[in-house]
C-alpha positions as CSV (number, residue, x, y, z in Angstrom):
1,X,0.0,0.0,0.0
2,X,0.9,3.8,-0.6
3,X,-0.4,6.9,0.3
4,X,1.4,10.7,0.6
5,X,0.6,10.8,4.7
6,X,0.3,8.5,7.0
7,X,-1.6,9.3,10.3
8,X,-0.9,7.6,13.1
9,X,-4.3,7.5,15.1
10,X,-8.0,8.1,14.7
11,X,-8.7,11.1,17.6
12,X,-9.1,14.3,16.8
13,X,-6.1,15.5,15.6
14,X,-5.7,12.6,13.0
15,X,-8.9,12.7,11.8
16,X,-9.3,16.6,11.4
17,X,-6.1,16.5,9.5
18,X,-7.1,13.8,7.4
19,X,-9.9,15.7,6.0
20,X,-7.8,18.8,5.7
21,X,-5.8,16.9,3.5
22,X,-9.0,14.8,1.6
23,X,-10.5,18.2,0.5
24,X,-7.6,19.5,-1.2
25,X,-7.0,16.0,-2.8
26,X,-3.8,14.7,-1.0
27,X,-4.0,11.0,-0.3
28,X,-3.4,9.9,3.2
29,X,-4.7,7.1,5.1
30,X,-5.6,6.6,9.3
31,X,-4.1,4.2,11.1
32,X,-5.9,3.9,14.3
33,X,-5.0,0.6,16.8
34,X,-8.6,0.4,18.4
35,X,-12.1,-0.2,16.9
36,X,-14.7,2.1,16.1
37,X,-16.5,1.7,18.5
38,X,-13.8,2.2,21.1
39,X,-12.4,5.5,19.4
40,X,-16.5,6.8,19.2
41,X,-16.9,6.1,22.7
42,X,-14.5,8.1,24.4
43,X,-15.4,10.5,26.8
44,X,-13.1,13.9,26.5
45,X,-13.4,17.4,26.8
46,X,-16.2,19.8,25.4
47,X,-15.2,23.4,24.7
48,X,-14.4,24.7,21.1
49,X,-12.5,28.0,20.3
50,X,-14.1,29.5,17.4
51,X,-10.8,28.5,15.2
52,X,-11.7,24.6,15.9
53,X,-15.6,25.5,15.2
54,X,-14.5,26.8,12.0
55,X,-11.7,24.3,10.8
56,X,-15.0,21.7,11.4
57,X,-17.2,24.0,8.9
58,X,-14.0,24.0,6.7
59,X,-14.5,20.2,6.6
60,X,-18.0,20.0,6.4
61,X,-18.1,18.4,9.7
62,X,-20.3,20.4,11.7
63,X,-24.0,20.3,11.0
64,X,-24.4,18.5,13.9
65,X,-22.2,20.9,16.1
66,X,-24.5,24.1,14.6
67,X,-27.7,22.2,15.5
68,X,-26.4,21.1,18.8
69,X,-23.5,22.9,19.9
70,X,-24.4,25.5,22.8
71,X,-22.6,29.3,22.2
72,X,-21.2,30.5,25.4
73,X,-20.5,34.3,25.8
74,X,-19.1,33.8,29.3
75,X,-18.4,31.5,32.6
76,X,-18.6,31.3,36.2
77,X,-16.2,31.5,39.1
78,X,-17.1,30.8,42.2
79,X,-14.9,31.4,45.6
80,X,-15.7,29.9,48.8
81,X,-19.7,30.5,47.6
82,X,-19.5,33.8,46.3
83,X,-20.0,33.8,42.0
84,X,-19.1,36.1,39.4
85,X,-19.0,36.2,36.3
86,X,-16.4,36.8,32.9
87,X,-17.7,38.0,30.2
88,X,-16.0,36.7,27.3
89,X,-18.1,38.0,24.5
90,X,-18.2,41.3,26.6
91,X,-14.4,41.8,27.3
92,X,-13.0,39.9,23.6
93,X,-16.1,40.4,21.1
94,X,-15.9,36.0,20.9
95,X,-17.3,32.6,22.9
96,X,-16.8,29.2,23.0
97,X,-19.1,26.4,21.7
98,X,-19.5,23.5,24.4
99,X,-19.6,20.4,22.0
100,X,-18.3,16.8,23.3
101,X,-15.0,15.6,21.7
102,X,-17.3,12.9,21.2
103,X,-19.7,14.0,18.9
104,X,-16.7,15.7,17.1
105,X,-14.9,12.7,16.6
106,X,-18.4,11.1,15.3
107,X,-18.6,13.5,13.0
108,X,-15.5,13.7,11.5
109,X,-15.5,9.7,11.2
110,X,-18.8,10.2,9.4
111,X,-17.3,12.8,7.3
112,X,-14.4,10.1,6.6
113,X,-16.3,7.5,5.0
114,X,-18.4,10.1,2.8
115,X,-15.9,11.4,1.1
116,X,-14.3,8.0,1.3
117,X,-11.1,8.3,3.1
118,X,-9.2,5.4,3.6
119,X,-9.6,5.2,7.7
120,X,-8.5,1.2,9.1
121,X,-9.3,0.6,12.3
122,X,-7.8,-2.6,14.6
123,X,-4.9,-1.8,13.1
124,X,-2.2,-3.7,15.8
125,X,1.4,-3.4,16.1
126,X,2.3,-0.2,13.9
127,X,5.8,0.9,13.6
128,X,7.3,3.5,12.2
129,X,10.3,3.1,9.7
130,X,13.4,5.6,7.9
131,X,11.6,8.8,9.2
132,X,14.7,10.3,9.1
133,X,15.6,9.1,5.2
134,X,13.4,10.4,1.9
135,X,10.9,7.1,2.1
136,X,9.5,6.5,5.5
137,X,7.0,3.6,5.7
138,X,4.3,2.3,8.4
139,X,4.3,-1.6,9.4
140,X,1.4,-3.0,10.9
141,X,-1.1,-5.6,11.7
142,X,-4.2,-6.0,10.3
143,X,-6.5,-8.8,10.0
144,X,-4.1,-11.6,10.8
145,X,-1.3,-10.3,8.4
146,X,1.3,-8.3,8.5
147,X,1.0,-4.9,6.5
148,X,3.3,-2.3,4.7
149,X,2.2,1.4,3.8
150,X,4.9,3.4,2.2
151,X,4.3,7.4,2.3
152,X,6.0,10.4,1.5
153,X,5.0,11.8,5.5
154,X,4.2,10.8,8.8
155,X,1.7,12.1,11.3
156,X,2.1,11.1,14.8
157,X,-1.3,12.0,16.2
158,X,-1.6,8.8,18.2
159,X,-1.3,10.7,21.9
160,X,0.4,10.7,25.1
161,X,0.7,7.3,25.2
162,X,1.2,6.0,21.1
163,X,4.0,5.2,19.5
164,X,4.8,7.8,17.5
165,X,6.9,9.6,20.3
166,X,7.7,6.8,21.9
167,X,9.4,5.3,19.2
168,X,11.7,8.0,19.1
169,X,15.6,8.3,20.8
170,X,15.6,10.4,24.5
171,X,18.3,12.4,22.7
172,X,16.4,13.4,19.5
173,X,14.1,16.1,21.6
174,X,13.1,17.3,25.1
175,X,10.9,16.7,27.5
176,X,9.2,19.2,29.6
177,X,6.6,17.9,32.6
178,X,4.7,19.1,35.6
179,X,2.9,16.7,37.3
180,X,-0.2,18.1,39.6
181,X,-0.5,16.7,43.0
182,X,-4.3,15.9,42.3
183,X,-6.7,14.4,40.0
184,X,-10.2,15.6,38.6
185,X,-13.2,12.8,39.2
186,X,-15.5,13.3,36.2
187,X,-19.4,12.3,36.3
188,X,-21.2,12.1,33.0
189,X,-25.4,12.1,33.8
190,X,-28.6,12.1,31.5
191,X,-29.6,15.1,33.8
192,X,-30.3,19.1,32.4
193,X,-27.7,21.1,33.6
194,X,-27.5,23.4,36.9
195,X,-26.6,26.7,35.1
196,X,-26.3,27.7,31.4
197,X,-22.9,28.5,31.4
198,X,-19.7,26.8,32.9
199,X,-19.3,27.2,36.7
200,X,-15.5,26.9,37.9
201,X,-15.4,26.9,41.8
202,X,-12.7,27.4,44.1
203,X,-14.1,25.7,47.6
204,X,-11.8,25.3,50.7
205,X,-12.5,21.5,50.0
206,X,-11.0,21.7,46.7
207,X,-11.6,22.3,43.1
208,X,-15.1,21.7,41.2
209,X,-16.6,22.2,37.6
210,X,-20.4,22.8,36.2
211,X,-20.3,22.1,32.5
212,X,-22.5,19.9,30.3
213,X,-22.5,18.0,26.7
214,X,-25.7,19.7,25.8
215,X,-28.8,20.2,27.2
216,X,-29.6,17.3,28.9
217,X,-26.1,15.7,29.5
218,X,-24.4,17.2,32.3
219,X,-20.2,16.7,33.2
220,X,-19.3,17.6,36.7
221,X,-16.2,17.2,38.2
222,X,-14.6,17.3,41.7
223,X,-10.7,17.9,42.7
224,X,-9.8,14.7,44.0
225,X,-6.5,12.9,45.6
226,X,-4.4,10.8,43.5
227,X,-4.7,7.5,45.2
228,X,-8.5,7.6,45.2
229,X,-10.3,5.0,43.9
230,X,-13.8,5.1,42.0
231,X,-15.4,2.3,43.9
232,X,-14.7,5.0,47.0
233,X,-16.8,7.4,45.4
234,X,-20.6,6.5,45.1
235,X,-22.9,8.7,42.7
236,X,-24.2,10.2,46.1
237,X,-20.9,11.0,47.9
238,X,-19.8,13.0,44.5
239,X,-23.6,14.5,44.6
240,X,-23.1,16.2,47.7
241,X,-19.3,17.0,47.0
242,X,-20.0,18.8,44.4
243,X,-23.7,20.4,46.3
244,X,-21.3,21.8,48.7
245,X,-18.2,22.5,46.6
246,X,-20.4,24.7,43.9
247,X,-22.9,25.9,46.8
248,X,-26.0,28.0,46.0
249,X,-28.0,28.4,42.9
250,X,-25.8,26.1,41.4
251,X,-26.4,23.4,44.0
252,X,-30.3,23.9,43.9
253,X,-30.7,23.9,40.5
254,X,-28.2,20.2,40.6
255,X,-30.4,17.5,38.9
256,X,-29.3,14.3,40.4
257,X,-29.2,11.3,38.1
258,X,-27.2,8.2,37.8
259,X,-23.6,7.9,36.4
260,X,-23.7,7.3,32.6
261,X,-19.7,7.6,33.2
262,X,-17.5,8.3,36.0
263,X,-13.4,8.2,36.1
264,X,-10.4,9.9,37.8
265,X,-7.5,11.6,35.9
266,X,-4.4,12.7,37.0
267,X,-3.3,16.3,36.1
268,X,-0.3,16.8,34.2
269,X,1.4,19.2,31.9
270,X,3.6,18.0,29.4
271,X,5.5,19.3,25.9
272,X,7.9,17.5,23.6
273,X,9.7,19.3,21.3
274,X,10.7,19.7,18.7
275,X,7.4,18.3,17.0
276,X,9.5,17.4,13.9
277,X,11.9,14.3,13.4
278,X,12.5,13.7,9.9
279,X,9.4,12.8,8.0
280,X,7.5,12.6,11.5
281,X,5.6,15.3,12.5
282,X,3.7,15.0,16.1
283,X,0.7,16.7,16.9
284,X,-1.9,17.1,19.3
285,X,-1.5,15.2,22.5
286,X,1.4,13.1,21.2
287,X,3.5,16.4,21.8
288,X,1.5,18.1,24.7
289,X,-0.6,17.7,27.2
290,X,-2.4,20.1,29.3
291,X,-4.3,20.0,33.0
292,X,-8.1,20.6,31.5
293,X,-8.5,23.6,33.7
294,X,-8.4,25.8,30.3
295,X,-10.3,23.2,27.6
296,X,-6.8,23.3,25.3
297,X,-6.2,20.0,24.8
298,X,-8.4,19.4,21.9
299,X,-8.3,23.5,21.0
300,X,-4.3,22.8,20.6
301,X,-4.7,19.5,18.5
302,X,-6.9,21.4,16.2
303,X,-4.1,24.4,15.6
304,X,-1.1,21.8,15.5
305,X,-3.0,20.4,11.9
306,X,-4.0,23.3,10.6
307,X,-0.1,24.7,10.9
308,X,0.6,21.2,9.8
309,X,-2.2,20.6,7.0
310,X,-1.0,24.4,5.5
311,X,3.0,23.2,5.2
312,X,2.0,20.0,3.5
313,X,-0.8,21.6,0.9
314,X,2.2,24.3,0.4
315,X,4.4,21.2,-0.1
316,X,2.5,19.1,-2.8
317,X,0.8,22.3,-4.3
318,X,3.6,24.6,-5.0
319,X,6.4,22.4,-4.1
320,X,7.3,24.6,-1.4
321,X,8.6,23.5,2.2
322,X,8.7,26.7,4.1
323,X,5.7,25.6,5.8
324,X,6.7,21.8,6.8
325,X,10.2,23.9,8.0
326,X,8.2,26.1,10.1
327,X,6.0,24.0,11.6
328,X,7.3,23.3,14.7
329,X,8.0,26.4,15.6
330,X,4.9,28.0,15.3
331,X,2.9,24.8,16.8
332,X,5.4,25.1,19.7
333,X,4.7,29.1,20.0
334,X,1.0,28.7,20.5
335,X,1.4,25.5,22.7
336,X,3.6,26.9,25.2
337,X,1.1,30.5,25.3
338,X,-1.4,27.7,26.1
339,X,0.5,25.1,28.6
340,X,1.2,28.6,30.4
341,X,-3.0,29.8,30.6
342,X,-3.9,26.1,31.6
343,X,-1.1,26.1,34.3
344,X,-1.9,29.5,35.8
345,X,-5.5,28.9,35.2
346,X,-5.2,25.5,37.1
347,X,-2.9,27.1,40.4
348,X,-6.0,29.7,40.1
349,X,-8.7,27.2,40.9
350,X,-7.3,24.6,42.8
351,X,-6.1,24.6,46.5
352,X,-3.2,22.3,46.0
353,X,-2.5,19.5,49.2
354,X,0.9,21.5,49.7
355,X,0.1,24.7,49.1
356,X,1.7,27.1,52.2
357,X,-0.3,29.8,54.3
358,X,1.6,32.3,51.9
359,X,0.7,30.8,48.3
360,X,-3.1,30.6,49.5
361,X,-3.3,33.9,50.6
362,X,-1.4,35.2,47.3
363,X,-4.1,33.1,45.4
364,X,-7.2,35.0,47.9
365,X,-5.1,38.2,46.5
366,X,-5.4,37.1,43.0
367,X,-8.7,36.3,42.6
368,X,-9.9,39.3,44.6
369,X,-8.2,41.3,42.0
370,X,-9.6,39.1,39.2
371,X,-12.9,39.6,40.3
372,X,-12.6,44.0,40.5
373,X,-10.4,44.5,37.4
374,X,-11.8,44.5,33.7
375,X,-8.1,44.5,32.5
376,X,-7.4,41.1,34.1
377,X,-11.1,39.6,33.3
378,X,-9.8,40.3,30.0
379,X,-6.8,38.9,30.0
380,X,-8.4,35.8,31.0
381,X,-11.3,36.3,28.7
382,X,-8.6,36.4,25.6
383,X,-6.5,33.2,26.3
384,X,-10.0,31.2,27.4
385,X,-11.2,32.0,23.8
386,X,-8.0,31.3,22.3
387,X,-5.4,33.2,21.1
388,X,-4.9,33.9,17.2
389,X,-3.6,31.7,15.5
């Protein structure tokens, strides 16, 4: 088999690039080690920029996200039970669009097979071969045989955890990591949310998040240790966690249903760079990761292959590759503006298990100044929305 760019994994990232590509007619074929319905399943974050709304319309992936997709002009922060409110429409003329990576990933699957891109799921065992010479190639396995797909490029978009980076030498790039002394417990109910925007609330008892899939699918999450454990957390323990951690309206208005979904995740920031080896180029969460304080995991993913889907149309277009050249650079400049919003936004919200008298009090400071100044609402307001690309 042959194909101009191989993409390594069938998330986000992969697939939005794939159609990138598809629509200006450059071949490339997804790789993706789990099944459909795995990869479909997937419970992830929920928060568009405009920029990813609009790469999805480039696409023609997003009926479904301008039927269903809810338009936020603003969120909520709540401190020790007090709420107010940032105006991000108000302060940077944009919103967000709360939309499950879920239904985004749907839809660009669907997309996919429309406009018949090749997209091979179960596909076990992939390696990556020559990236650094001028004809890389993919092994893998795929029903019961052993499989070879030759391609001008690669695409690592496989994640934290694939084996696009992994593959690679420790001395061919560098690692940069913070690991967060906590964890976030998600819940995932067939329940009407409590408010109609996001509510982020800084309790004495710890971090907790309102948000919702749409508008009868609620996500909550609590701040949670590291060694918990979800059979220690019954749906009515989290319940009234999160009743007292959001207090008020927002705990009034809680509709309590049973757990469609629950799970813990640890907290980490993460970069690798550079995000080009050779004829591999890494995007999304196989170079990055971000604590999902700031909804930039999937935002970043989205910018890394639009930088990356522009050098490659430059490449087979005009023959030009200024753009492949270039690409790391300006992936890395957006994703370190972002790894620093998530990580202040994160220290913002969260009462760490080690943070001193002096850090909490300079973190009371900060919020009380948040919460009086229009200049740092807006601040705040500009890097929530996302920051030009």
């Amino acid at each position: 088999m042959r194909t101009r760019v191989a993409i390594i994994g069938a998330g986000p990232a992969g697939l939005l690039l794939s159609q990138l590509l598809h629509v200006e007619g450059i071949d490339c074929m997804v790789l993706e080690q789990r099944d459909r319905a795995h990869v479909e399943g997937r419970i992830r974050a929920g928060v568009l920029e405009q920029a990813t709304a609009d790469l999805l319309e480039r696409v023609g992936a997003d009926s479904r996200l301008r039927a269903h997709g809810l338009r936020h002009d603003g969120f909520d922060l709540v401190v020790d039970g007090e709420m107010f409110r940032i105006g991000l429409r108000d302060l940077t003329g944009a919103g967000v669009v709360v939309y499950g990576q879920t239904e985004v990933v749907r839809d660009l699957i669907e997309a996919g097979l429309q406009r018949g891109t090749p997209l091979l799921f179960d596909a076990q065992g992939v390696r990556l071969h020559d990236i650094d010479g001028s004809a890389p190639f993919v092994t893998f396995e795929h029903d019961g045989g052993e499989q070879t797909l030759a391609c001008d490029f690669i695409a690592g978009c496989d994640g934290f955890h694939g084996v696009s980076r992994a593959g690679l030498s420790p001395e061919l790039g560098s690692a940069f990591e913070r690991v967060y002394p906590c964890g976030w417990l998600g819940i995932l109910a067939e329940a009407p949310p409590c408010h109609d925007e996001l509510i982020y609330s800084n309790h004495e008892r710890g971090f907790a998040l309102a948000s919702m899939r749409s508008r009868t699918r609620s996500r909550y999450y609590v701040q949670c240790a590291l060694d918990d454990r979800l059979e220690d957390w019954s749906d009515e323990r989290l319940w009234n966690e999160l009743a007292v951690r959001l207090g008020g309206r927002a705990a009034e208005a809680m509709t309590r249903a049973p757990a469609i979904e629950k799970s813990i995740a640890p907290l980490r920031s993460f970069v690798f760079e550079p995000m080009r080896h050779g004829r591999l180029f890494l995007a999304g969460d196989a170079a990055h990761i971000v604590p999902p304080t700031g909804a930039k995991g999937l935002n970043l993913a989205a910018s890394d292959v639009r930088y990356l889907a522009e050098g490659l149309i430059r490449f087979y277009r005009r023959g030009e590759a200024e753009g492949l050249e270039a690409y790391s650079r300006k992936a890395l400049a957006r994703v370190w503006k972002a790894e620093r919003f998530s990580w202040w936004f994160t220290g913002l919200t969260h009462r760490f298990p080690d943070m001193d008298p002096f850090a909490r009090r300079l973190q009371a400071a900060e919020l009380d100044y948040l919460r009086s100044s229009r200049a740092a609402q807006t601040t705040l307001a500009e890097n929530y929305v996302g920051l030009p690309l």
